[in-house]
C-alpha positions as CSV (number, residue, x, y, z in Angstrom):
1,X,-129.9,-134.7,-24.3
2,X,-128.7,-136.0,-27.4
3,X,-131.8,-135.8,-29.8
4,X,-129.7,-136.5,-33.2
5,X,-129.9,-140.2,-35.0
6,X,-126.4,-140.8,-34.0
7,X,-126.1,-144.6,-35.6
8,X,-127.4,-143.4,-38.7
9,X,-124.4,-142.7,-41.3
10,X,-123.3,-146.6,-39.6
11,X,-126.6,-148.0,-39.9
12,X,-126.9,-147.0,-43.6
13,X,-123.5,-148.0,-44.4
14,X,-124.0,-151.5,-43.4
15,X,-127.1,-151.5,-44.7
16,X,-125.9,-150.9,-48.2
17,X,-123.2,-153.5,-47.7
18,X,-125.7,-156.2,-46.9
19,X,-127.1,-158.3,-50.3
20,X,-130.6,-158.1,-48.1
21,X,-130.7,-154.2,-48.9
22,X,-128.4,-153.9,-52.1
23,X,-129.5,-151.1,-53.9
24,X,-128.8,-148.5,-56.2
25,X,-127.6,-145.4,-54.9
26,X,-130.8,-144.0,-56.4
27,X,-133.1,-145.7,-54.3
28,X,-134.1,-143.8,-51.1
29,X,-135.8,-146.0,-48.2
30,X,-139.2,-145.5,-47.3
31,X,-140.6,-145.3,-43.8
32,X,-140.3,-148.6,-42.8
33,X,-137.4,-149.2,-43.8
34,X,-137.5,-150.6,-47.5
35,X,-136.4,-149.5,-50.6
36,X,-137.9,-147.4,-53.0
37,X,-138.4,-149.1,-56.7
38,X,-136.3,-147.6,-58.5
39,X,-138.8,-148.6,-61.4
40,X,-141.4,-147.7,-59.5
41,X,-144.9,-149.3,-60.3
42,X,-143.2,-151.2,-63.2
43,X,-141.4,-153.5,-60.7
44,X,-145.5,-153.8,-59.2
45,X,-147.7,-155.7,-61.3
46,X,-150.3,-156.6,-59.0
47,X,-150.5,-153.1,-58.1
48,X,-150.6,-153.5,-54.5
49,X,-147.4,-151.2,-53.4
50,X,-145.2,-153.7,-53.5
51,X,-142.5,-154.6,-55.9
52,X,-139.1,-156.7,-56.3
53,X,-136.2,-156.0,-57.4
54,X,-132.5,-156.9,-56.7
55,X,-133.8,-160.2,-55.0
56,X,-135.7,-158.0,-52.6
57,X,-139.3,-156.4,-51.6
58,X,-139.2,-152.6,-52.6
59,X,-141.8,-150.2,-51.9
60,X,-143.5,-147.9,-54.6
61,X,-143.0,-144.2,-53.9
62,X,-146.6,-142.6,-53.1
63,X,-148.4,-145.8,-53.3
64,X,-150.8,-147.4,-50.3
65,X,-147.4,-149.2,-49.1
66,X,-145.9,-145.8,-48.8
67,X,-146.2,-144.6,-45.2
68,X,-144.4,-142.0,-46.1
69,X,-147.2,-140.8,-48.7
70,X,-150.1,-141.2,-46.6
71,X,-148.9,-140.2,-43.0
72,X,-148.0,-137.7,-41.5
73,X,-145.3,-134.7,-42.9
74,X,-142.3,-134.4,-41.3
75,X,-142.7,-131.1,-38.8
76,X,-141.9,-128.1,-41.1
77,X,-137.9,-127.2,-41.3
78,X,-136.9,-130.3,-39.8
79,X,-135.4,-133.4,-41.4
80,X,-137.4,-136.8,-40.7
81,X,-136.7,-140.2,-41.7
82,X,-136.0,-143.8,-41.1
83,X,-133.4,-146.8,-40.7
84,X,-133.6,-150.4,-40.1
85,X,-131.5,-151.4,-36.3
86,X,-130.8,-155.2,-36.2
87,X,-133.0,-156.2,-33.0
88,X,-135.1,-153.0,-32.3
89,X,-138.3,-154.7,-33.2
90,X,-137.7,-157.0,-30.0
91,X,-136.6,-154.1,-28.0
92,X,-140.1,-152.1,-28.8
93,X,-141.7,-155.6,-27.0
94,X,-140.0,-155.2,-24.3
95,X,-140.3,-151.9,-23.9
96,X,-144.3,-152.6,-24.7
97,X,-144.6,-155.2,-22.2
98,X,-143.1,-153.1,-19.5
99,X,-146.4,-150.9,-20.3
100,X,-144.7,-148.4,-22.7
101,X,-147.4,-146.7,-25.1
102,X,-146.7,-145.5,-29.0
103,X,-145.9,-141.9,-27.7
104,X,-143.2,-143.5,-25.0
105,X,-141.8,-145.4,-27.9
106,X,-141.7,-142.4,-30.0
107,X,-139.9,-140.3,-26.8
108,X,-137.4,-143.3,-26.8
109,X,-136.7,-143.6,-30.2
110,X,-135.9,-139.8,-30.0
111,X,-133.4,-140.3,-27.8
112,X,-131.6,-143.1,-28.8
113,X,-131.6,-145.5,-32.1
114,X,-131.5,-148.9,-29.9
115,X,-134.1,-147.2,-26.9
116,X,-131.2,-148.4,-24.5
117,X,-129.8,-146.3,-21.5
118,X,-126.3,-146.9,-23.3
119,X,-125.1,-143.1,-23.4
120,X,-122.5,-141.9,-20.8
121,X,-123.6,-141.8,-17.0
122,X,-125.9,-139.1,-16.1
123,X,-125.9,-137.8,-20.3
124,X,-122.3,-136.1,-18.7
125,X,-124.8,-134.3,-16.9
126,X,-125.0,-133.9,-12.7
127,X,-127.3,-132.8,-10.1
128,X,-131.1,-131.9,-11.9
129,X,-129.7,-131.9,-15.4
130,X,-128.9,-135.8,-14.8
131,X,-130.3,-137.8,-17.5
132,X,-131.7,-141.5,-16.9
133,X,-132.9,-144.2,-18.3
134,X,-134.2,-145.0,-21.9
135,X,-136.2,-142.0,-22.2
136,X,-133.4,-139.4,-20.6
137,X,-135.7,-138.6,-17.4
138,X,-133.8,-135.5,-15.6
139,X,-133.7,-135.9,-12.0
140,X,-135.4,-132.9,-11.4
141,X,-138.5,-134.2,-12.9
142,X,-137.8,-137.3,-11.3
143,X,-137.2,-136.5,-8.0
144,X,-140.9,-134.0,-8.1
145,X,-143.3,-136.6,-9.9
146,X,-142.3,-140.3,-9.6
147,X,-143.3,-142.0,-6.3
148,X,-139.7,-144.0,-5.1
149,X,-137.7,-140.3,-5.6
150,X,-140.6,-138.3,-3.6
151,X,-138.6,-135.9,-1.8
152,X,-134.8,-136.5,-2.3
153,X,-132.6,-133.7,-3.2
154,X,-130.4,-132.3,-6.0
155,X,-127.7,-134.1,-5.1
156,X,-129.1,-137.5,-4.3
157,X,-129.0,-137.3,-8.2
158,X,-127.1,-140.9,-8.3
159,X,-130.2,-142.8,-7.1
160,X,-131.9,-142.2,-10.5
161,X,-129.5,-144.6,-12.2
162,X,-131.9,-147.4,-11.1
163,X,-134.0,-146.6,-14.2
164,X,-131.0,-147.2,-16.5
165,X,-131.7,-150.8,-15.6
166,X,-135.2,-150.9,-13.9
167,X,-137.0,-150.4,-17.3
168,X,-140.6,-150.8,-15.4
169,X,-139.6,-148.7,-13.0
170,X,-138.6,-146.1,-15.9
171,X,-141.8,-146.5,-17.5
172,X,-144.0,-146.2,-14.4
173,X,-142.0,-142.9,-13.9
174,X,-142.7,-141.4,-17.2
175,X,-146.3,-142.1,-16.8
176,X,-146.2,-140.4,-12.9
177,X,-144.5,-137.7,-14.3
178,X,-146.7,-137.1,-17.5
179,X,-149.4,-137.5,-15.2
180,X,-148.2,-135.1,-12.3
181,X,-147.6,-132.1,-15.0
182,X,-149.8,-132.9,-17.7
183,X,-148.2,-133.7,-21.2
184,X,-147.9,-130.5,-22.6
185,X,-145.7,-129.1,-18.9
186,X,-144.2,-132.4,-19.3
187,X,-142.8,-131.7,-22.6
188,X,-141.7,-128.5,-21.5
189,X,-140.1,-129.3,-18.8
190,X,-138.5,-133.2,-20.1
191,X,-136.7,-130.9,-22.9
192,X,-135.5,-127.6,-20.6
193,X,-135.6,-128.6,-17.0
194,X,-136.5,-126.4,-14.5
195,X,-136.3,-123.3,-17.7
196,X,-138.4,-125.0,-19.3
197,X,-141.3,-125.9,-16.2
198,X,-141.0,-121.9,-16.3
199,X,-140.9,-121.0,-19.8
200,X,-142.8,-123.7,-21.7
201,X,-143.6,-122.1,-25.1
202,X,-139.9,-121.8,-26.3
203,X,-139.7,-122.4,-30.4
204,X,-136.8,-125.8,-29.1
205,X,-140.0,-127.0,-27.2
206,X,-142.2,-127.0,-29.6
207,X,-139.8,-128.4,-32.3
208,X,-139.3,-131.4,-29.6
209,X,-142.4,-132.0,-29.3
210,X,-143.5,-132.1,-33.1
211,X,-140.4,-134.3,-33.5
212,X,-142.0,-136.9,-30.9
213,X,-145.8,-136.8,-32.4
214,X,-144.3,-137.1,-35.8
215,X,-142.5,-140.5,-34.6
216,X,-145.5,-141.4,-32.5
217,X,-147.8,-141.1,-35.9
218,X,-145.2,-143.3,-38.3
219,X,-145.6,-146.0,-35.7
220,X,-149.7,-145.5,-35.3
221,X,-149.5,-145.6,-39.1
222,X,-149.3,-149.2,-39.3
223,X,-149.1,-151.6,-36.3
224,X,-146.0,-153.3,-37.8
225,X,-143.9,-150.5,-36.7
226,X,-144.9,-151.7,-33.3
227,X,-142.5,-154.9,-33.1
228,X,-140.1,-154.2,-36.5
229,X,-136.8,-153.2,-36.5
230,X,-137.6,-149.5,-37.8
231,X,-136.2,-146.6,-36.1
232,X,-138.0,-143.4,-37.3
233,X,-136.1,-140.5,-36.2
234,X,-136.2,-136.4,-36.4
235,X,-132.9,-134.5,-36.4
236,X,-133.3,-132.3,-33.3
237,X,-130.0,-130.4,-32.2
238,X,-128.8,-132.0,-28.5
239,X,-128.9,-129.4,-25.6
């Protein structure tokens, strides 16, 4: 499953080649997405977090407007951080109003920076390492916890591309799934397959899992990050 920000050296690239975001190669974005002054609270004079400059909002490093400053730290050893994706912020309403919560965001955004099933069919993956849908749902997960796959086999692994479209079906599976295992098996077993249903305490499990809360808390952190075009992401190497 591919767990790196793929789009992110292209997403940044355009970024800095749109007037909108034009800044100074000094200037770092925050959380959300904006800018960092690169006068800091001297571009602020109301003192609210805020500033301008370049014909744009910028954010003041460590202020109140700083999600970065008052959330949550990036998972120790890992690299966290944050892009802007043209059209995300309706994707996360969709997702919402197929009856997504902030942690099936977060598992989403992990996996892919426009939470679409657009990787290759299956994640080039076959039988009970088949990925599906926006989340990357392997069959064998599928196939023992969600309702419409009760009881097919290994290699009726095709039928699970109905999630790559079905996204309430793909949602209502998570939640069967999280709910036959219980989260913390869940993880376990979402990030190792049937290796990791057996051996769920791996160091790569646990870094998975700190890499979804930590995306799960930026978006808690302000209710913007809800419906914006923000993609938080952690690097987590692909297995």
């Amino acid at each position: 499953m591919n767990r790196v920000p793929e789009a992110l050296g292209a997403a940044l690239a355009t970024l800095a080649a749109t007037a909108a975001f034009a800044q100074p190669a000094s200037a770092d974005a925050a959380p959300d997405g904006y800018p960092y002054c690169v006068n800091g609270s001297a571009s602020d004079p109301d003192g609210d977090g805020w500033g301008w400059e370049n014909n744009q909002s910028c954010v003041v490093r460590g202020s109140r407007a700083d999600t970065e400053g008052s959330g949550t730290a990036c998972p120790s050893g890992m690299s966290c951080g944050s892009y802007l994706v043209s059209g995300l912020g309706s994707r996360k309403s969709q997702v919402r109003a197929a009856g997504a919560t902030s942690l099936d965001l977060a598992i989403a955004m992990l996996e892919s920076d426009r939470m679409a099933a657009d990787y290759p069919y299956g994640d080039d993956k076959s039988w009970d390492a088949a990925n599906f849908g926006i989340f990357k749902q392997n069959w064998l997960m599928l196939r023992t916890s969600c309702g419409q796959f009760s009881g097919q086999s290994a290699a009726q692994y095709d039928n699970g591309a109905a999630l790559n479209s079905g996204l309430g079906q793909d949602v209502s599976c998570l939640h069967q799934s999280q709910n036959h295992y219980g989260l913390d098996t869940w993880f376990a077993g979402h990030r190792a397959g049937a290796s990791g249903l057996s051996n769920p305490d791996t160091t790569d499990i646990s870094h998975y899992k700190a890499a979804v809360y930590w995306i799960k808390a930026q978006l808690d952190s302000n209710s913007a990050h809800l419906g914006n075009d923000t993609r938080f992401w952690v690097q987590v190497p692909a297995i």
